[in-house]
C-alpha positions in Angstrom: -113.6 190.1 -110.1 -114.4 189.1 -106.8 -112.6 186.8 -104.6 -115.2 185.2 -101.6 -113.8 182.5 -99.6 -116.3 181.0 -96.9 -115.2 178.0 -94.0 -114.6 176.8 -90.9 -111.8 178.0 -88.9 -109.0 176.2 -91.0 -110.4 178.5 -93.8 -108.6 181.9 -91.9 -105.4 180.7 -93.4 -106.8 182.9 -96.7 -107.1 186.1 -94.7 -104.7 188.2 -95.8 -103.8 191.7 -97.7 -104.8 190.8 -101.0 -105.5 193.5 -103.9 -108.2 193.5 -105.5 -112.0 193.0 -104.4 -111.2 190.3 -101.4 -113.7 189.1 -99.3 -113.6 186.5 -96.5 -115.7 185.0 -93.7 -115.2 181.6 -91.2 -117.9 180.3 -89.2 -116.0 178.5 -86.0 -117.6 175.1 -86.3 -119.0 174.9 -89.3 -120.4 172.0 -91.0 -121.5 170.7 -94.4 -124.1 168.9 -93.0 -125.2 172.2 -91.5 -125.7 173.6 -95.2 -129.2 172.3 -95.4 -130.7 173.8 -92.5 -131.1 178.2 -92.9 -131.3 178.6 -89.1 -128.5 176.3 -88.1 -126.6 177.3 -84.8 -124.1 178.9 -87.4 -126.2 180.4 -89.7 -123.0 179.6 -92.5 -125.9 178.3 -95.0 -127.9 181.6 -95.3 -124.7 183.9 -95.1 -122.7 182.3 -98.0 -126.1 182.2 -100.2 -127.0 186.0 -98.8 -123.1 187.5 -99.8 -123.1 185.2 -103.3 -126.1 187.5 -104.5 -124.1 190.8 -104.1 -124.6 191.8 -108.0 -120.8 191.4 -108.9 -119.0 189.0 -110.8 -117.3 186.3 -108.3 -115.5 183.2 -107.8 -116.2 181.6 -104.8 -114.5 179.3 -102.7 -116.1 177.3 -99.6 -113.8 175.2 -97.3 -115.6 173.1 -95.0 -115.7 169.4 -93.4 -113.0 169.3 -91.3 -115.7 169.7 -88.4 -118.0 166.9 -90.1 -114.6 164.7 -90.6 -112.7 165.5 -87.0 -115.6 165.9 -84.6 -119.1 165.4 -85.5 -118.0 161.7 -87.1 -116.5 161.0 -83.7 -119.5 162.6 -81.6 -122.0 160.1 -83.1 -120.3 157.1 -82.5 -119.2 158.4 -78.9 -123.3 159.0 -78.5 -124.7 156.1 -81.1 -122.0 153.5 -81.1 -120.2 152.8 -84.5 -121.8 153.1 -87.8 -121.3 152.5 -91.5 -118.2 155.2 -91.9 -118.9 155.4 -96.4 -122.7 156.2 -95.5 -122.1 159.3 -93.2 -119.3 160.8 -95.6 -121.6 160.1 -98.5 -124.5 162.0 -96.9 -122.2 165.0 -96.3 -121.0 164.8 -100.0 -125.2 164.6 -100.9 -125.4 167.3 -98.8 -122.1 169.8 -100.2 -123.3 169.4 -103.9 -126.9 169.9 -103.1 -126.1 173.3 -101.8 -123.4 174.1 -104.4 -125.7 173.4 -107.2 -128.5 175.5 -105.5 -126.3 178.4 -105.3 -125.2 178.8 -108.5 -128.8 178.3 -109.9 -129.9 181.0 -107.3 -126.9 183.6 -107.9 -125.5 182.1 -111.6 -125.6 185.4 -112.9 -123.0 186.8 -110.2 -121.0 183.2 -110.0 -118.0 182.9 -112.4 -117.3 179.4 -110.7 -117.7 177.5 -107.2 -114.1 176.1 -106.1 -114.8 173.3 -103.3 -112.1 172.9 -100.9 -111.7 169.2 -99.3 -110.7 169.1 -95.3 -106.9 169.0 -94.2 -105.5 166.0 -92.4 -106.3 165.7 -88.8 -103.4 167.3 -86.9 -104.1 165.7 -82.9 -101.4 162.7 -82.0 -103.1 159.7 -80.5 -102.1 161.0 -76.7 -104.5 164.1 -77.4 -107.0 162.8 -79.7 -109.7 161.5 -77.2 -109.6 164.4 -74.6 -109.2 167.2 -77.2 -112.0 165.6 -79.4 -114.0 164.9 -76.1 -114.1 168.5 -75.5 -115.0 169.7 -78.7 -117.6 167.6 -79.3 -118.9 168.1 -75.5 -119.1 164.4 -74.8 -117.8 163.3 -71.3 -114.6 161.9 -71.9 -114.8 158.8 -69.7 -118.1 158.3 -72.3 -116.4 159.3 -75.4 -113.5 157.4 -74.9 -115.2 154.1 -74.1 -117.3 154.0 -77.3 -115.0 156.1 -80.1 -112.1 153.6 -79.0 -113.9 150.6 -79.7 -113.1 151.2 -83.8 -109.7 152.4 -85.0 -108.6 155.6 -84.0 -104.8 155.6 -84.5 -103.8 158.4 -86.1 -102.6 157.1 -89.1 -106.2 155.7 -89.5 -107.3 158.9 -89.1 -105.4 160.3 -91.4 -106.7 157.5 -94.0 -110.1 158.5 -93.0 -109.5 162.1 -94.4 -108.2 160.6 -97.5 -111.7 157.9 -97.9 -113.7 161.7 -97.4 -112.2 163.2 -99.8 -112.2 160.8 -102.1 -115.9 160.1 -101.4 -116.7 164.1 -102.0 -114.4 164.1 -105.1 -116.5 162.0 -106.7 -119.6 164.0 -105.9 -118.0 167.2 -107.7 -115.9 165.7 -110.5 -116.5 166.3 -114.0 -118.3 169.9 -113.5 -118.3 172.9 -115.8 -119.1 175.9 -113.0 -118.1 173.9 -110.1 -114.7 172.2 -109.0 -113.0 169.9 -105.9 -109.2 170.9 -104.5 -107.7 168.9 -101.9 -104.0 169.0 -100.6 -104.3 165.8 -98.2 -102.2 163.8 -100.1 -99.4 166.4 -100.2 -99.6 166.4 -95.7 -98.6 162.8 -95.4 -96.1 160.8 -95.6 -95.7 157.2 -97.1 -97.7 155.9 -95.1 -100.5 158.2 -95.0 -99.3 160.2 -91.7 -99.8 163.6 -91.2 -95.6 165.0 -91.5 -94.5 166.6 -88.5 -93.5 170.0 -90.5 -97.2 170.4 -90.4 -98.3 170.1 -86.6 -98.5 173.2 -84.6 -96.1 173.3 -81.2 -99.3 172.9 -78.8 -100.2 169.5 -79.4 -104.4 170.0 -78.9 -104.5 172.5 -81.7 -106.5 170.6 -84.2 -105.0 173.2 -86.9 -102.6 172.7 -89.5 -99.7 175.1 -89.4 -101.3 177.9 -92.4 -97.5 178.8 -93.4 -97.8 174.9 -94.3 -100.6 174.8 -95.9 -101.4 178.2 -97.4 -98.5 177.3 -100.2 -100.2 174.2 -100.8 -103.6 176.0 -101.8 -102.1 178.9 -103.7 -100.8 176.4 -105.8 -104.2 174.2 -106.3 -106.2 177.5 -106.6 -103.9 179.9 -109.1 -105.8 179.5 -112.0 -108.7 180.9 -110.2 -107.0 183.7 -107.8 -104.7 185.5 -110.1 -102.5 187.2 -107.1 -102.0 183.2 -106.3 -100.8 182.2 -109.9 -97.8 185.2 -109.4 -97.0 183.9 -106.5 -96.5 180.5 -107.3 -94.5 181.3 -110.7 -91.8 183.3 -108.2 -91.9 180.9 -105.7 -90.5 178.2 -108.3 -88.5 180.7 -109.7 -86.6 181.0 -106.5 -86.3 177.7 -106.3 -84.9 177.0 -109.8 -82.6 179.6 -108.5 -81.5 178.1 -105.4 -81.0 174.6 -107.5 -78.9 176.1 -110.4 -76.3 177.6 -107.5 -76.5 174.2 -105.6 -75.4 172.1 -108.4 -73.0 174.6 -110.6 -69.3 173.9 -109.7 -67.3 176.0 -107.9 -65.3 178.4 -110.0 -61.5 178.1 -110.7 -59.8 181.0 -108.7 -57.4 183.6 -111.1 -53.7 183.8 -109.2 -52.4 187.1 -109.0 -49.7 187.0 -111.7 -46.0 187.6 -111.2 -44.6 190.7 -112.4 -44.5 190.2 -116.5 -45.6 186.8 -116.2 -49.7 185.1 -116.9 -51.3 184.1 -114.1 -51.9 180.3 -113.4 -55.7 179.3 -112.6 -55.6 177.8 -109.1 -58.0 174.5 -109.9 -61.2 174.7 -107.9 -60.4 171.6 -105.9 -56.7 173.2 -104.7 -57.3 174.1 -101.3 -54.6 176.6 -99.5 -53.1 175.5 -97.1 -52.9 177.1 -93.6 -49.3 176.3 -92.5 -47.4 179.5 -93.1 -43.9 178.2 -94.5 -46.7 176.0 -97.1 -48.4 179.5 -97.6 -45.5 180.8 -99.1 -44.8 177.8 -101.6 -48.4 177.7 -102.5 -48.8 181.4 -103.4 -45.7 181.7 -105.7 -46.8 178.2 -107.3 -49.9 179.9 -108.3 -48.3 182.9 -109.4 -47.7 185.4 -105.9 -45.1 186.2 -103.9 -46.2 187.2 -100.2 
C-alpha cells in the first residue's frame, strides 16, 4: 500500500524515512481554491490527479488551506475591502470536495481512501502579522495595513478564524465512506483559542508551526490509515504510562545492613539520614550498622 501525501509547505512536516512505498510532494503556496484550475501558477491540481493514477493501491492524504486561510483571505480584503468571511471559506470547502470527489471517481480503482487534512493555527503574533502577511501576499504594506486592519485581526481572532474554516470544511467532508476530514486546531490553543507558545517557531515571521509540535499531533489523527503511525503512537503512550507509573509509585523502604547475628530493621522511606557526623553514627546503628 501506498502512502501519498500532497500540500503546501506546512505539509513537509510528513517527509521523513518511512518504510514502505512513501511518497510525498508540497507545492510552496498552494491553494484549494487553486484546485479547479489545471494550469494554475502551481500546477498542484494536475500533479496530485496525474501521481493518484499510478496503478497501485493508495491512500492519499492532501493538506492544504493554510495559504487560502493566512494570506489569500487577507489579500482580498487588503485589495477589495472586507467581505462576507462564511462565503469565502464556503467556496474553498465547494471547491476541496469538488476536486476530492473527482479524484476518486477518476482514479477509484487505485484510491483505498482520501484523508483531508484541515490548516494549522496561524503562528504570526500581532507585531509581525501585517508586514509578514504584506509580503507574502505582495500588497504594499502601507496599503495592506490600512484596509486588512479595518476588521479584527488580533491574533486570537485569527486563531478563531482557523477554527470557523475548519469547521466550515468539516462539514463539507463529514459523513463519507472513501473520503475523510482531520484537523488538530483545537489541540494548538489554549482556553481561549490562542495558538500555545510551545508551538511558535524562535523567528517570529515564520508563518510555520514548529513540525516536532505538530507531526505527533497528526500521527495520532492519521494511525489508522498510516500503519508505521499507529506503532508509533501505541509506544509513545507506552512511554508515557511508563513515566506516570514511576512518578506516582512511592519510594521504596531502604534494607539496613544487619548487625552481626541480628535482622536488619527497614529504614522507613520517609527517614532521612542525617548529615551531621556524631548523628551519622546514632542513625546507622539504630537502623542496624555500625560505622
Amino acid at each position: 500500500m501506498m502512502m501519498m501525501f500532497f500540500g503546501d509547505s506546512h505539509s513537509r512536516q510528513f517527509q521523513s524515512d518511512n518504510p514502505g512505498t512513501w511518497a510525498h510532494v508540497s507545492f510552496s503556496g498552494a491553494t484549494m481554491k487553486g484546485l479547479r484550475r489545471d494550469k494554475s501558477k502551481v500546477g498542484h491540481s494536475r500533479a496530485i490527479r496525474t501521481m493518484s493514477m499510478i496503478p497501485v493501491q493508495k491512500t492519499v492524504f492532501i493538506m492544504l488551506g493554510q495559504v487560502d486561510m493566512d494570506v489569500t483571505f487577507y489579500r482580498d480584503v487588503a485589495t477589495r475591502g472586507a467581505f462576507d468571511e462564511t462565503e469565502f471559506f464556503t467556496e474553498r470547502a465547494m471547491i476541496y470536495r469538488a476536486f476530492a470527489d473527482g479524484l476518486l471517481m477518476m482514479a477509484e480503482p487505485f484510491i483505498t481512501h482520501v484523508c483531508i487534512l484541515g490548516p494549522q493555527v496561524t503562528t504570526l503574533d500581532d507585531d509581525v502579522f501585517g508586514s509578514a502577511t504584506a509580503a507574502l501576499a505582495r500588497v504594499p504594506e502601507e496599503d495592506f495595513k490600512r484596509e486588512v486592519y479595518k476588521i479584527d485581526c488580533s491574533h486570537v481572532e485569527r486563531c478563531r478564524r482557523a477554527k470557523r474554516f475548519n469547521d466550515i470544511v468539516a462539514d463539507w467532508f463529514s459523513n463519507e465512506e472513501k473520503v475523510s476530514f482531520h484537523r488538530i486546531d483545537n489541540d494548538m490553543v489554549d482556553e481561549n483559542y490562542l495558538i500555545r507558545k510551545e508551538f511558535i517557531r524562535p523567528r517570529k515571521t515564520d508563518h510555520h508551526a514548529r513540525n516536532d509540535m505538530t507531526l505527533p499531533l497528526w500521527q495520532d489523527r492519521l494511525q489508522d490509515f498510516v500503519p508505521r503511525y499507529k506503532h508509533i503512537v501505541a509506544r509513545r503512550h507506552a512511554h508515557k504510562l511508563a513515566l506516570a507509573a514511576k512518578a506516582s509509585a512511592p519510594a521504596p523502604a531502604v534494607e539496613a545492613l544487619a548487625l552481626v547475628g541480628e535482622p536488619a530493621a527497614a529504614v522507613p522511606a520517609n527517614e532521612a539520614a542525617p548529615r551531621d557526623e556524631n548523628a551519622v553514627q546514632a542513625w546507622l546503628k539504630r537502623w542496624g550498622r555500625q560505622a
